[in-house]
C-alpha positions in Angstrom: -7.5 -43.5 -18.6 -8.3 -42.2 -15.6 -11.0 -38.9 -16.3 -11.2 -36.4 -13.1 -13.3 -33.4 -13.3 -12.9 -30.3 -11.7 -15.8 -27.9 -10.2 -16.1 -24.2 -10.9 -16.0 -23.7 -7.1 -12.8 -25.7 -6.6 -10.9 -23.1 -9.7 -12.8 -20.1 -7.9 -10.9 -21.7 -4.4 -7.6 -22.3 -6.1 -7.9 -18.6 -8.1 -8.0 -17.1 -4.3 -5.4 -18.7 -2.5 -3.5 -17.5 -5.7 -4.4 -14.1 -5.3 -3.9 -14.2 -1.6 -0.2 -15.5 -2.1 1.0 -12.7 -5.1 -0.6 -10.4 -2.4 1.8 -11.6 0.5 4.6 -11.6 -1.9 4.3 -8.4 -3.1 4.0 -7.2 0.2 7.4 -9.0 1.5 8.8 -7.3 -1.8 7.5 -4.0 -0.7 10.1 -0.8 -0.3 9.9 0.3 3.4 11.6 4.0 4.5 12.5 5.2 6.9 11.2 8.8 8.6 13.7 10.5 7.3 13.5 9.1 3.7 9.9 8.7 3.5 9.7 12.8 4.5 12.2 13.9 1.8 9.7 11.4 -0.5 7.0 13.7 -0.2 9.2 16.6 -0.3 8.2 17.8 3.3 9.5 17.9 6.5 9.8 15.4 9.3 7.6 17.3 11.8 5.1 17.7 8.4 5.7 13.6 8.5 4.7 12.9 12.4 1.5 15.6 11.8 0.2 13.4 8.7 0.8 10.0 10.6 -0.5 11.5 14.0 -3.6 12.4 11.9 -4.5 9.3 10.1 -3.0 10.4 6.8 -0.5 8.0 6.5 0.0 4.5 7.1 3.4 3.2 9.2 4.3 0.4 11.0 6.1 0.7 14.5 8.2 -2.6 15.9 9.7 -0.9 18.8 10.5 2.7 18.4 11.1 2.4 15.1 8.9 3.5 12.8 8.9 2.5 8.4 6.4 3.7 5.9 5.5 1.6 2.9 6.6 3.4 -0.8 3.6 2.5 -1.9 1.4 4.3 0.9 3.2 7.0 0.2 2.4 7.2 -3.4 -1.3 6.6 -2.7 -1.2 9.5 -0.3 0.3 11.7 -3.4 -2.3 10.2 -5.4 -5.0 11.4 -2.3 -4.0 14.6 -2.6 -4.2 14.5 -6.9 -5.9 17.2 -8.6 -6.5 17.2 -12.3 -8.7 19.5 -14.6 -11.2 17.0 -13.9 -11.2 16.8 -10.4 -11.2 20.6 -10.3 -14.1 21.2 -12.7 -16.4 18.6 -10.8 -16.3 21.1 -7.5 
């Protein structure tokens, strides 16, 4: 019988590159909206849409002149923008 071992580093390598691959996956799975779509998302308009990209609020991607927003950067930005009764006790 042939007995291989295998070194913590090389798991800690292969644990990575597996984490590095469900993250490109779940990115190539990712929901992309249009402007129109992603504005009625956030329940606000699409000149409300251009101000929060134009400011850094919100992150988009552009091929062209077409412009997509990720669902999921959209839910982060309603998360952002999240108050609670604990958030509004600790101010």
């Amino acid at each position: 019988m042939d007995l291989k071992l295998i070194k913590s580093k090389d798991i800690k390598d292969l644990q990575k590159q597996i984490n590095e691959l469900n993250e490109t996956n779940m990115s190539l799975q990712e929901k992309w909206l249009f402007p129109e779509e992603a504005a009625e998302f956030l329940d606000v308009s699409l000149r409300t849409l251009l101000r929060m990209r134009s400011r850094g609020d919100l992150a988009y991607s552009k091929i062209g002149q077409k412009v997509r927003y990720k669902q999921s950067d959209l839910i982060k930005c309603f998360n952002k923008h999240y108050f609670s009764v604990d958030n509004i006790k600790k101010k």
